[in-house]
TIDO-31845 format. One record per residue (C-alpha): x, y, z; residue number from 1. Coordinates in nm, 2 decimals, always signed. Layout:
<rs>
     px     py     pz  nr
      X      Y      Z NUM
...
</rs>
This chain:
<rs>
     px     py     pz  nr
  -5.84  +2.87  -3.90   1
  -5.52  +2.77  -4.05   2
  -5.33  +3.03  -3.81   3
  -5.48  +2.88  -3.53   4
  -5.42  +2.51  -3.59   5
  -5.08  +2.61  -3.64   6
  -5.03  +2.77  -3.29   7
  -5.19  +2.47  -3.15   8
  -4.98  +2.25  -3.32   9
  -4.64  +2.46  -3.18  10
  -4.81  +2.50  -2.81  11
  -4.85  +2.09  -2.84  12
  -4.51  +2.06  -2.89  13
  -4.35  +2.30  -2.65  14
  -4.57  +2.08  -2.39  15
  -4.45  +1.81  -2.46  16
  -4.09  +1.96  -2.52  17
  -4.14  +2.09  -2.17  18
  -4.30  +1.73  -2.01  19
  -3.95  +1.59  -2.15  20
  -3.75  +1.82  -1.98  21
  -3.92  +1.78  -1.64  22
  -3.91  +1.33  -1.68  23
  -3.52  +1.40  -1.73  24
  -3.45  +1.63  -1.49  25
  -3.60  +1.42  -1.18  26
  -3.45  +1.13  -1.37  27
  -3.11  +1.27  -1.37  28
  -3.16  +1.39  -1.00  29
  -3.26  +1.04  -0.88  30
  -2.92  +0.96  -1.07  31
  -3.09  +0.73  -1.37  32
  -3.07  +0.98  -1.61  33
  -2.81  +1.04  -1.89  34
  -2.46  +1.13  -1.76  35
  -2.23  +1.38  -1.91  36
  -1.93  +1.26  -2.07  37
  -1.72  +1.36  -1.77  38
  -1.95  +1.21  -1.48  39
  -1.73  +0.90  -1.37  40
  -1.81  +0.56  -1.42  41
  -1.80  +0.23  -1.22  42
  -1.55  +0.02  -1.35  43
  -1.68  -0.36  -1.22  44
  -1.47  -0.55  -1.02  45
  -1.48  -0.85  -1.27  46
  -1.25  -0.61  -1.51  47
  -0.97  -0.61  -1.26  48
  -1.04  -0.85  -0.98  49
  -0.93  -1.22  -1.19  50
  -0.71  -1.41  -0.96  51
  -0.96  -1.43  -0.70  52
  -1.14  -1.71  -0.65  53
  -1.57  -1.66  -0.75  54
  -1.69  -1.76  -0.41  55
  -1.43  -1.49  -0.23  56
  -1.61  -1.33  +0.03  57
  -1.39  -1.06  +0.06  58
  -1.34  -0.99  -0.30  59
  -1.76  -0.97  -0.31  60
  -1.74  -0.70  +0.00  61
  -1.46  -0.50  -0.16  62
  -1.68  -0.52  -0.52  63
  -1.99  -0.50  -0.27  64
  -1.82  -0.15  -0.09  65
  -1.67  +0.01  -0.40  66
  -2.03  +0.01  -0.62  67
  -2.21  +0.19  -0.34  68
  -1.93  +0.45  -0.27  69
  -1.90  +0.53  -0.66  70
  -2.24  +0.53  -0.79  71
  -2.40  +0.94  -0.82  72
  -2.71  +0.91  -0.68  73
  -2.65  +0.61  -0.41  74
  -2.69  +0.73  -0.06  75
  -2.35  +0.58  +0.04  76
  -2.18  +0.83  -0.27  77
  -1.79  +0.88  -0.17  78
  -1.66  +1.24  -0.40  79
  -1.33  +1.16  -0.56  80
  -1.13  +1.38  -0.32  81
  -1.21  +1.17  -0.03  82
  -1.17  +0.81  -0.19  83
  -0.83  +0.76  -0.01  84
  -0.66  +0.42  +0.07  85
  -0.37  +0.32  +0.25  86
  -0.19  -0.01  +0.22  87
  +0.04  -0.16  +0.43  88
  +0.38  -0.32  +0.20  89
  +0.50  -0.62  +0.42  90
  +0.29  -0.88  +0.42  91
  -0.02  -0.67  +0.21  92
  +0.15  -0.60  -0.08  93
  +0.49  -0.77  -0.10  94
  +0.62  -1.09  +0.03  95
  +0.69  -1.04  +0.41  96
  +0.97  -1.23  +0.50  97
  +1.23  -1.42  +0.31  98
  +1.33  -1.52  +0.55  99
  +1.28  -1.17  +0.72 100
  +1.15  -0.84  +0.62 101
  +1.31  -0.74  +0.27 102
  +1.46  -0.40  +0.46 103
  +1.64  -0.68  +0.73 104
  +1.80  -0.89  +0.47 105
  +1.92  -0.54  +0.32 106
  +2.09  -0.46  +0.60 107
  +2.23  -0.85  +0.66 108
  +2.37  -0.80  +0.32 109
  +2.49  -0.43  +0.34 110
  +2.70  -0.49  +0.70 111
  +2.80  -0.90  +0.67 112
  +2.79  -0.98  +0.24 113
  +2.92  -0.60  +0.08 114
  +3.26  -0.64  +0.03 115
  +3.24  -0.28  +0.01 116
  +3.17  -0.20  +0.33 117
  +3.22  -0.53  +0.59 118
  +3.53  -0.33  +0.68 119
  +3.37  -0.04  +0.71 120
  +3.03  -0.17  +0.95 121
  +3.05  -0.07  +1.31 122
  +3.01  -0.31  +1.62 123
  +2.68  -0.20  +1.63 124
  +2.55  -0.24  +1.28 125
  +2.72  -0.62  +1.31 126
  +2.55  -0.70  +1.61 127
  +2.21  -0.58  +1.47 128
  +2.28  -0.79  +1.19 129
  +2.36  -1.11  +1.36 130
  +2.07  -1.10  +1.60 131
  +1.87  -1.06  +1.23 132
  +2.06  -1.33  +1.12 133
  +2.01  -1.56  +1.46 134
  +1.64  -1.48  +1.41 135
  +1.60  -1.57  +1.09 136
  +1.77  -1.91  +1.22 137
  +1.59  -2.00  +1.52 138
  +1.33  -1.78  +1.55 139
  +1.47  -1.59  +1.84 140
  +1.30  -1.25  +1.94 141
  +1.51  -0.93  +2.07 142
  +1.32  -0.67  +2.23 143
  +1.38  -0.31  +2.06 144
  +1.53  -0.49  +1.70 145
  +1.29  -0.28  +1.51 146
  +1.43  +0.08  +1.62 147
  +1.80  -0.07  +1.63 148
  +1.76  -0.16  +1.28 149
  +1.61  +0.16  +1.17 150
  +1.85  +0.34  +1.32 151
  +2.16  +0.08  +1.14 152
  +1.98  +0.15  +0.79 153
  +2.07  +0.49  +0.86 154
  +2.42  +0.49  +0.99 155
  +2.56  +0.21  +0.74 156
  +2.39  +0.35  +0.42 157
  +2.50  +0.76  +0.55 158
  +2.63  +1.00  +0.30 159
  +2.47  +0.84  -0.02 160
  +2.26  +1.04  -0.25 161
  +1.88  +0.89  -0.25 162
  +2.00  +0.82  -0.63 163
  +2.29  +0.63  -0.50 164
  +2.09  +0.47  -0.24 165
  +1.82  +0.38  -0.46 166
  +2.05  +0.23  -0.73 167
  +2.16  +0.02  -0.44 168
  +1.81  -0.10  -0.34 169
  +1.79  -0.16  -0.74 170
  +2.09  -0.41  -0.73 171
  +1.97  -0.57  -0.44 172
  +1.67  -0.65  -0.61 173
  +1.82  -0.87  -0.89 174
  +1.89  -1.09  -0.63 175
  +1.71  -1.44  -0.58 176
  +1.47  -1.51  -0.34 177
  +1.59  -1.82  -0.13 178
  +1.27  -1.99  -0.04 179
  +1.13  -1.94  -0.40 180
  +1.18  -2.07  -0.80 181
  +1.16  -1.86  -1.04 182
  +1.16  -1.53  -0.84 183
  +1.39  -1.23  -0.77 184
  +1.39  -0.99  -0.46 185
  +1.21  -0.73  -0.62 186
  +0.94  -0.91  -0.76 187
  +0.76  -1.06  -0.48 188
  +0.47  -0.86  -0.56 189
  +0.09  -1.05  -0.40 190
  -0.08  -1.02  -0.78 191
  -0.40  -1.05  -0.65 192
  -0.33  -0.70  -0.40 193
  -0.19  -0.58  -0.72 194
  -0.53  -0.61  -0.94 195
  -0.66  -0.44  -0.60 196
  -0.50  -0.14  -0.62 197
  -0.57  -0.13  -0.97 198
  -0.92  -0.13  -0.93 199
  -0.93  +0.12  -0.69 200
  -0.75  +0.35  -0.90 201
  -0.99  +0.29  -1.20 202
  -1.27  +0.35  -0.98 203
  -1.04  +0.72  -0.88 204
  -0.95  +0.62  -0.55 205
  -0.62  +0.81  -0.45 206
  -0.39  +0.53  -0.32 207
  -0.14  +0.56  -0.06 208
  +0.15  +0.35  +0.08 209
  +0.22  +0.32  +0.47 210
  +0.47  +0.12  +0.56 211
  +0.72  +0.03  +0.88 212
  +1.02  +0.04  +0.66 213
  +1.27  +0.30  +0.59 214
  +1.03  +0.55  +0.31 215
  +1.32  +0.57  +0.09 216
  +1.34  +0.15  +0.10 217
  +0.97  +0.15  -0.02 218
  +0.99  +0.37  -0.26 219
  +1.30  +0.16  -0.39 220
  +1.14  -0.13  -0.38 221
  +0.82  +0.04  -0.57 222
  +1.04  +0.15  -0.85 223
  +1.03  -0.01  -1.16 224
  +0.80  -0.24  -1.06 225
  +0.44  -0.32  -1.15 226
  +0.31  -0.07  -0.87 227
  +0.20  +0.24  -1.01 228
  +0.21  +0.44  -0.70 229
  +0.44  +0.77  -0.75 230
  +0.69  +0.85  -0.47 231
  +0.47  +1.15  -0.29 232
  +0.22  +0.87  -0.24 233
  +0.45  +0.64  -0.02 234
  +0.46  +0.70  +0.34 235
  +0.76  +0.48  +0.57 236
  +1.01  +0.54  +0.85 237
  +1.26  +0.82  +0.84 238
  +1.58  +0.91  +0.88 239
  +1.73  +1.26  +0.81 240
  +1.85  +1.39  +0.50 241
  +2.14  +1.66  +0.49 242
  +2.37  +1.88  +0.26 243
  +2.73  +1.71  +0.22 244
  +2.91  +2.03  +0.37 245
  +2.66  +2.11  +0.64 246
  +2.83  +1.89  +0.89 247
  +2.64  +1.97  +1.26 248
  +2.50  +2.28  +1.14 249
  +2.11  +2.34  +1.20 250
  +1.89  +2.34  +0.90 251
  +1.79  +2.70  +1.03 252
  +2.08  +2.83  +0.99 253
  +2.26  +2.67  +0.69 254
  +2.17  +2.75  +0.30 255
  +2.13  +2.54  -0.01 256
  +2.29  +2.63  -0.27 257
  +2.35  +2.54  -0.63 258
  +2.63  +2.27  -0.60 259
  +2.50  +2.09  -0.32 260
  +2.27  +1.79  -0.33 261
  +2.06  +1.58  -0.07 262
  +2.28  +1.29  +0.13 263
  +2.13  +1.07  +0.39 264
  +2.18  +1.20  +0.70 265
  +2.27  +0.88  +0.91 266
  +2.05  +0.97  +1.20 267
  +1.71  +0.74  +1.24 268
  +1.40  +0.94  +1.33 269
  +1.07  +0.73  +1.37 270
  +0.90  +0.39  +1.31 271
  +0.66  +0.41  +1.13 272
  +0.42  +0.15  +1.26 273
  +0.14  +0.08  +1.51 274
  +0.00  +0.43  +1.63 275
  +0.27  +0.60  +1.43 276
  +0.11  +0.51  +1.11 277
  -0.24  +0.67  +1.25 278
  -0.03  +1.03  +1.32 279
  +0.14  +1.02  +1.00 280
  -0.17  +1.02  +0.78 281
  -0.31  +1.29  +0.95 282
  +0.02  +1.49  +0.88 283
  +0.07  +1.36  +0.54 284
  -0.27  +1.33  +0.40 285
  -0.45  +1.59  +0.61 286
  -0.79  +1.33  +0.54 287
  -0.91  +1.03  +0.67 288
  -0.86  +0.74  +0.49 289
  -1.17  +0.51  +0.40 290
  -1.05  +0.20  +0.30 291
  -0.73  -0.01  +0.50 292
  -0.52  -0.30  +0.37 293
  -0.30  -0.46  +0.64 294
  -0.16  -0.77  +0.76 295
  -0.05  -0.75  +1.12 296
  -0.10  -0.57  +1.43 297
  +0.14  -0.34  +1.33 298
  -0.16  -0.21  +1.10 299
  -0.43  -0.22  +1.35 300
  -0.42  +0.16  +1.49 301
  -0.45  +0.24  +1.17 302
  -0.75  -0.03  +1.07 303
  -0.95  +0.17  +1.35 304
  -0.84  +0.49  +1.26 305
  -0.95  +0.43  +0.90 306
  -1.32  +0.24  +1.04 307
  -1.41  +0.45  +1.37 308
  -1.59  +0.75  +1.33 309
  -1.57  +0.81  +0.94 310
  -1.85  +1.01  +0.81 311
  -1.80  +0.82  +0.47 312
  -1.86  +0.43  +0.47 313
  -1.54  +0.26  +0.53 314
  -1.34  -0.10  +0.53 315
  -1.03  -0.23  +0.66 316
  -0.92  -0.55  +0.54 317
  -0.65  -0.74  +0.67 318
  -0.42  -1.06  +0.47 319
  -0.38  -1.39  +0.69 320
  -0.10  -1.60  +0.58 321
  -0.25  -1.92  +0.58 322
  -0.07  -2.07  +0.28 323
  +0.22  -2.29  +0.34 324
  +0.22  -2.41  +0.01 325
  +0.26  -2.13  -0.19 326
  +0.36  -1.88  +0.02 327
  +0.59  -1.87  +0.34 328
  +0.29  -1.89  +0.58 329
  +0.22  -1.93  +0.95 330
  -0.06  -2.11  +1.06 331
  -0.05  -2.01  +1.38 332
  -0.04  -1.62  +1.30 333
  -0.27  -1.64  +1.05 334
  -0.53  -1.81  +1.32 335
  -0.46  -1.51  +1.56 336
  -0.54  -1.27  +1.25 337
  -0.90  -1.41  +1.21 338
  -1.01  -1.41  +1.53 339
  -0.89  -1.01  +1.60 340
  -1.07  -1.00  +1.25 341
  -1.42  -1.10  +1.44 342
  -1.32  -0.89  +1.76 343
  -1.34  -0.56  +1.55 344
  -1.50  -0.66  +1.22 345
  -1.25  -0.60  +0.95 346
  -1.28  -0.81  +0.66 347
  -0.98  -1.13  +0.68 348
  -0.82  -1.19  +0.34 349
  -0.73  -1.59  +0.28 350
  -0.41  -1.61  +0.07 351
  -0.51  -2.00  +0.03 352
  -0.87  -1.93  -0.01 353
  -0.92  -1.60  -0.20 354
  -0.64  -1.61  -0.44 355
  -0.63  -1.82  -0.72 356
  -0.21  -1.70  -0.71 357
  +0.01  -1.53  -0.53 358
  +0.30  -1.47  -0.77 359
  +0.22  -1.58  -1.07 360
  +0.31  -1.81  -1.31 361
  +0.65  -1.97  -1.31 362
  +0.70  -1.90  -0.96 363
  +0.73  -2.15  -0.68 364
  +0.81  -2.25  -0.33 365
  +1.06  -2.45  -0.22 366
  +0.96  -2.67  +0.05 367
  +1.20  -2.79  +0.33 368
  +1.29  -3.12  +0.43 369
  +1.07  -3.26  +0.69 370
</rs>
């Protein structure tokens, strides 16, 4: 009798042993269960997302988007691989224009300020310069600027290293910004985009850079700052790199050796914006993007790319510069934003609305005289 009761007593348990094992193995296949210590977890957007404002509507659609595409078990479930965003810099990321694009007042500075090289500028590189220069003053548009400055940031910055060229874009960046207190070129960083890409990266998205200026501008602009974003991960316009000594000689048929080193090249190859950006993703990243930041309609091939025909769940959102207080906004642009916003359903960004600050502490606008 003893025997018995005992080998009752051990089938009772390897029951309910066994009923255990069955509750947590549909548990953990529904996704409720316990996780191993290498499953990843949802970071919440309240952890990185402070300097926006608690009735955002944006910020809740971004917090809204990332929860369903990290959670195991929710139908909407993204795998780490193909978390990918791209951000636009001008305008998304970094101030725009003070008072144009930060590679235009480079090249203002390189061909009309350098003592260094003034004497050395062509015709060409001064008259790009001054029509940036006339814009900056009155507004004025010239048709084709955009490739004509590319293709000046090449020729007047030709046969530096990238070192050299990067120290350069370093130096540069020491330099105040003239509509703002308290603020240098190179920190004109939007803190709120910042926390953004910070979040996405805690929640393992891989995070790329894809930008209308010169790559090697970005990533100078990128270094040392508070974007942790590492070179391979910034995508921009190009211009051709070269050997010192290999003169007109084809890359086919010339070989590197030990004592030569990587010059720019002075010839300008591509733009990277509109449907350029859309064409350089696929050759860069090989995968489609799920999430888009952008500002402009230079980013909206790549908004649709990113939103049309994904077979994950995807977003593009896209900044309106409607603070004139703060920030060097334009009513009138930002008003054209929102409504292409409704056409094709990305998500507008307010920089008055959403953000609680754009630069920080310490760091103001100046106004102009009425």
């Amino acid at each position: 009798m003893k025997q018995e009761k005992q080998i009752n007593t051990w089938r009772g348990v390897a029951v309910t042993a066994l009923c255990l094992l069955l509750v947590v193995s549909i548990l953990y296949a529904l996704g409720v269960g316990w996780k191993k210590a290498d499953d990843p977890v949802v970071v919440p957007g309240d952890e990185y997302l402070t300097l926006w404002t608690a009735d955002s509507v944006a910020r809740a659609e971004l917090v809204a988007y990332v929860e369903a595409v990290t959670e195991l078990g929710s139908p909407e479930y993204i795998p780490v691989e193909n978390r990918i965003a791209v951000f636009d810099l001008d305008g998304t990321l970094f101030c725009e224009t003070d008072p144009n694009y930060f590679d235009y007042t480079l090249l203002v500075h390189r061909v009309l300020e350098d003592p260094d090289y003034i004497d050395k500028a062509s015709d060409f590189e001064r008259e790009t310069a001054l029509k940036i220069v006339e814009q900056n003053e009155t507004g004025a548009s010239f048709e084709g600027l955009e490739v004509d400055h590319g293709r000046c940031i090449a020729s007047s910055f030709a046969g530096m290293t990238v070192e050299q060229f990067n120290a350069y874009i370093q130096n540069f960046k020491k330099l105040p910004m003239p509509s703002y207190k308290g603020m240098l070129r190179g920190e004109g960083w939007y803190r709120p985009m910042l926390e953004v890409v910070n979040y996405l990266q805690a929640n393992d998205f891989t995070v790329y850079v894809v930008s209308g200026t010169d790559r090697f501008i970005v990533r100078g602009i990128v270094d040392n700052s508070p974007l942790n974003i590492p070179p391979r991960q910034i995508i921009g316009s190009d211009e051709t790199l070269v050997a010192p000594d290999q003169g007109d000689t084809d890359g086919l048929n010339y070989v590197f050796d030990e004592n030569d080193q990587l010059v720019l090249g002075g010839e300008f190859l591509i733009k990277n914006l509109k449907m350029n950006k859309v064409t350089v993703i696929q050759q860069e990243i090989g995968v489609k993007p799920v999430l888009s930041f952008g500002n402009s309609t230079g980013d909206a091939s790549m908004a649709e790319y990113v939103t049309s025909n994904n077979p994950y769940k995807s977003l593009a959102f896209m900044l309106c510069c409607d603070d004139t207080v703060r920030e060097n906004g334009n009513e009138a642009k930002a008003d054209k934003m929102y409504s292409l916003c409704e056409q094709f359903n990305w998500v507008p960004v307010s920089m008055k609305n959403d953000w609680t600050t754009i630069y920080g502490a310490g760091v103001s606008r100046v106004q102009s005289a009425p």
